[in-house]
VMD Tcl script that builds the backbone (N, CA, C; Angstrom):
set m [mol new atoms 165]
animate dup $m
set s [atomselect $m all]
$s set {name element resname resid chain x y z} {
  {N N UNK 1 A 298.404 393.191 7.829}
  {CA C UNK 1 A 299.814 392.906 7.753}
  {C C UNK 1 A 300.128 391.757 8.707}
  {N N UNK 2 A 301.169 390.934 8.307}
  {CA C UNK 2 A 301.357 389.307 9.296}
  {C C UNK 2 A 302.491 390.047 9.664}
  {N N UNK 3 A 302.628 388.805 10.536}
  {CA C UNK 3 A 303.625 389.406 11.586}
  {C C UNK 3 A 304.951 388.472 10.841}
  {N N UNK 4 A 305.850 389.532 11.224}
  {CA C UNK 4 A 307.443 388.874 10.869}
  {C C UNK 4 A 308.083 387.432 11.265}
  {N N UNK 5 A 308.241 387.072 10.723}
  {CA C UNK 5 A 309.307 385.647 10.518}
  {C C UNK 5 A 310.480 385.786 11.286}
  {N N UNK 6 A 310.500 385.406 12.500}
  {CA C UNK 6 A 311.469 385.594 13.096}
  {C C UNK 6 A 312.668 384.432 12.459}
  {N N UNK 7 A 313.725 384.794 12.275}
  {CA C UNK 7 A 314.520 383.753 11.826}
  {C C UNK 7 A 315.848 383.562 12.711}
  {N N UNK 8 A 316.268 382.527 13.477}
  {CA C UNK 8 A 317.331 382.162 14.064}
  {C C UNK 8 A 318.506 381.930 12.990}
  {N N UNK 9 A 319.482 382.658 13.539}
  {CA C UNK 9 A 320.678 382.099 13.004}
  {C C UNK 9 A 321.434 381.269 13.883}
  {N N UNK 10 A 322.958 380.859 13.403}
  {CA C UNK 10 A 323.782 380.133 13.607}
  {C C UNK 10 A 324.388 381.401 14.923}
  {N N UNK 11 A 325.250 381.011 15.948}
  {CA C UNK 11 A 325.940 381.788 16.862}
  {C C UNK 11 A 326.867 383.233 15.968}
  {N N UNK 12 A 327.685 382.461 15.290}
  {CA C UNK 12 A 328.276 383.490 14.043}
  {C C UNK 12 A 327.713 383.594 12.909}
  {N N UNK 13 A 326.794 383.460 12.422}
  {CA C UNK 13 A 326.545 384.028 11.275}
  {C C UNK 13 A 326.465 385.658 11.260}
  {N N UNK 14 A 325.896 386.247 12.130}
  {CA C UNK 14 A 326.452 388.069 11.924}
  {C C UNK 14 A 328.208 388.141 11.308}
  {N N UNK 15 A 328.857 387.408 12.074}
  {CA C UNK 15 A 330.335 387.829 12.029}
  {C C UNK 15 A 330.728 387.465 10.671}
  {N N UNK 16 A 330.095 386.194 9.995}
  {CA C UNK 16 A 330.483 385.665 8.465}
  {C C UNK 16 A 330.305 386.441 7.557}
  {N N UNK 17 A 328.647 386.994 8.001}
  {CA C UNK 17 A 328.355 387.918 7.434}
  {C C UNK 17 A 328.594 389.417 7.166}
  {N N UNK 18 A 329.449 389.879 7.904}
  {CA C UNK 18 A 329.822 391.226 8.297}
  {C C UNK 18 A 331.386 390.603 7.192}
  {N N UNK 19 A 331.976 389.786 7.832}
  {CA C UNK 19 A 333.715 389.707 7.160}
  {C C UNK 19 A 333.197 389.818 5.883}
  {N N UNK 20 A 331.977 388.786 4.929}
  {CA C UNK 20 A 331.525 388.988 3.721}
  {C C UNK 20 A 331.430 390.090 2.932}
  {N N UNK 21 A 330.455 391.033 3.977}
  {CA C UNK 21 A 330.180 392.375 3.526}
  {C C UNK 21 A 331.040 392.943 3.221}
  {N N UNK 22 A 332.215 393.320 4.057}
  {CA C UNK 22 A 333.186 394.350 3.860}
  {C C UNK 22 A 334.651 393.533 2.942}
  {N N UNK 23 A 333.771 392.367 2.464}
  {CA C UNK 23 A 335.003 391.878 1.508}
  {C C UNK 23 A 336.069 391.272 2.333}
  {N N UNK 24 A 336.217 391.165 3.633}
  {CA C UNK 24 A 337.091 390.531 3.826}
  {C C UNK 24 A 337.148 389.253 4.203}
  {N N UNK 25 A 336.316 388.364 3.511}
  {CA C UNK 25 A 336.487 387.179 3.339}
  {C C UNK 25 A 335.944 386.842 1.895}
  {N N UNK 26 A 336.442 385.777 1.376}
  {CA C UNK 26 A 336.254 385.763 0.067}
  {C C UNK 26 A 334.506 384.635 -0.304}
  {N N UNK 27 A 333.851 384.267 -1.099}
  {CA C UNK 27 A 333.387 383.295 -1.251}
  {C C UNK 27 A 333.761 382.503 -0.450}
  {N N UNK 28 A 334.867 381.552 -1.173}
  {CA C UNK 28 A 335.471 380.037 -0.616}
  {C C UNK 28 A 335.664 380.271 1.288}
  {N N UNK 29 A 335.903 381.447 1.277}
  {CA C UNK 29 A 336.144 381.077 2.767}
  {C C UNK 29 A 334.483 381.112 3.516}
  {N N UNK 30 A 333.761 381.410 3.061}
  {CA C UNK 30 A 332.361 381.612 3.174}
  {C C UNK 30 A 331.828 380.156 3.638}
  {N N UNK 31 A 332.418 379.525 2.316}
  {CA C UNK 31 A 331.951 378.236 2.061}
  {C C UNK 31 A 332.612 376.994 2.983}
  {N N UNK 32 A 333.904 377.698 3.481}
  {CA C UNK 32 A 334.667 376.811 4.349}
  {C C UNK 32 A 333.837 376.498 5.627}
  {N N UNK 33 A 333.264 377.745 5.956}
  {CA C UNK 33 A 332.740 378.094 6.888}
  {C C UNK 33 A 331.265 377.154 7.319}
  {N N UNK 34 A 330.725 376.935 6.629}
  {CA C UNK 34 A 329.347 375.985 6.620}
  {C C UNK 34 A 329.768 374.709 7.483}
  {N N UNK 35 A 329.272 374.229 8.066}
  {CA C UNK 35 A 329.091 373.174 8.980}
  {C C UNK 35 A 330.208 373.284 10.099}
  {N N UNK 36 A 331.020 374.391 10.569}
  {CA C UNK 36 A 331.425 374.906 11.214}
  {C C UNK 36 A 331.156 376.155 12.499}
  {N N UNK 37 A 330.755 376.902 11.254}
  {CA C UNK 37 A 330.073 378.516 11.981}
  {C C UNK 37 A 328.915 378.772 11.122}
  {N N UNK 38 A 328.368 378.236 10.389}
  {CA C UNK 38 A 327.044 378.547 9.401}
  {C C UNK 38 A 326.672 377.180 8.855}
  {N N UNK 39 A 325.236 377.227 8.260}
  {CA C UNK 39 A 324.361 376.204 8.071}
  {C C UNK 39 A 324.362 376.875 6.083}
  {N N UNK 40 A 324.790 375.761 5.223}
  {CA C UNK 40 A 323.805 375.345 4.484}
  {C C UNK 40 A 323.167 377.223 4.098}
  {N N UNK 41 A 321.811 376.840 4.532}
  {CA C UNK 41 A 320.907 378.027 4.383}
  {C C UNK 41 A 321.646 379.477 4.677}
  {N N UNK 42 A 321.984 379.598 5.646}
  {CA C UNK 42 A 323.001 380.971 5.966}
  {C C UNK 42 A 323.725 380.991 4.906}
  {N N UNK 43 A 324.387 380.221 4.395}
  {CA C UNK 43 A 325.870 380.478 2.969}
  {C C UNK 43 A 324.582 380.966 1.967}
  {N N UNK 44 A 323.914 380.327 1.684}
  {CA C UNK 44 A 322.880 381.003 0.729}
  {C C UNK 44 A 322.590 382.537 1.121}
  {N N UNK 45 A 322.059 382.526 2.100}
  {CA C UNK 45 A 321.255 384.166 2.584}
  {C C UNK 45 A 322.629 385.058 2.952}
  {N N UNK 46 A 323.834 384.580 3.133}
  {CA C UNK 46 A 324.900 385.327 3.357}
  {C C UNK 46 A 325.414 386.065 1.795}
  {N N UNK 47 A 325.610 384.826 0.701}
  {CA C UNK 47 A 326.172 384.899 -0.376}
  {C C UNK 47 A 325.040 385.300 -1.917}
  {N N UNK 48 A 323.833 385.018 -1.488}
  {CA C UNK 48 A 323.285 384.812 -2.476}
  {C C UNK 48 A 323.039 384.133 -3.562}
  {N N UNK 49 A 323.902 382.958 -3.249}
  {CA C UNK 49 A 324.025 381.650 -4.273}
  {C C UNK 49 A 323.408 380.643 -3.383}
  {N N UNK 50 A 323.086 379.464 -3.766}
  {CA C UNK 50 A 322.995 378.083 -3.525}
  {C C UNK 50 A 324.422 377.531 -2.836}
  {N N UNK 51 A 324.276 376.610 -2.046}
  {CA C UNK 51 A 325.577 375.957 -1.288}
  {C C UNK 51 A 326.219 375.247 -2.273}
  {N N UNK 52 A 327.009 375.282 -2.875}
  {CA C UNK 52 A 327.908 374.010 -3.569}
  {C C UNK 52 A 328.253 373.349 -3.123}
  {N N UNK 53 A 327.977 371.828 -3.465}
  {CA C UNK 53 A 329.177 370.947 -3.244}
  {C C UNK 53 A 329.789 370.671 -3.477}
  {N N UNK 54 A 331.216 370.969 -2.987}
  {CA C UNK 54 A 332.653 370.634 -3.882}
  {C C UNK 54 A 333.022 369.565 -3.419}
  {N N UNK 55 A 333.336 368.302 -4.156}
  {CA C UNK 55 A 333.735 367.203 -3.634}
  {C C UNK 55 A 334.789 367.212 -3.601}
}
mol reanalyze $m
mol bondsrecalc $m
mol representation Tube
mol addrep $m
């Protein structure tokens, strides 16, 4: 067995992720959130989608 992948997050990503969980934040605010309090990759592993870009 290998050893685990430690993975760093962003300072808040628990907290994006927790408001996510319990629904109280929607997608879009998810997405607001990226280059703020989350990376890109986190909106993915938070949401389960790919990052959009909304121009």
């Amino acid at each position: 067995m290998g050893k685990a992948k430690i993975v760093e997050h962003s300072p808040n990503f628990e907290k994006v992720k927790d408001y996510y969980d319990r629904g109280l934040w929607t997608i879009d605010r998810v997405h607001t959130a990226v280059g703020k309090w989350i990376t890109e990759a986190e909106y993915k592993e938070i949401t389960r989608f790919d990052y959009p870009n909304k121009g």
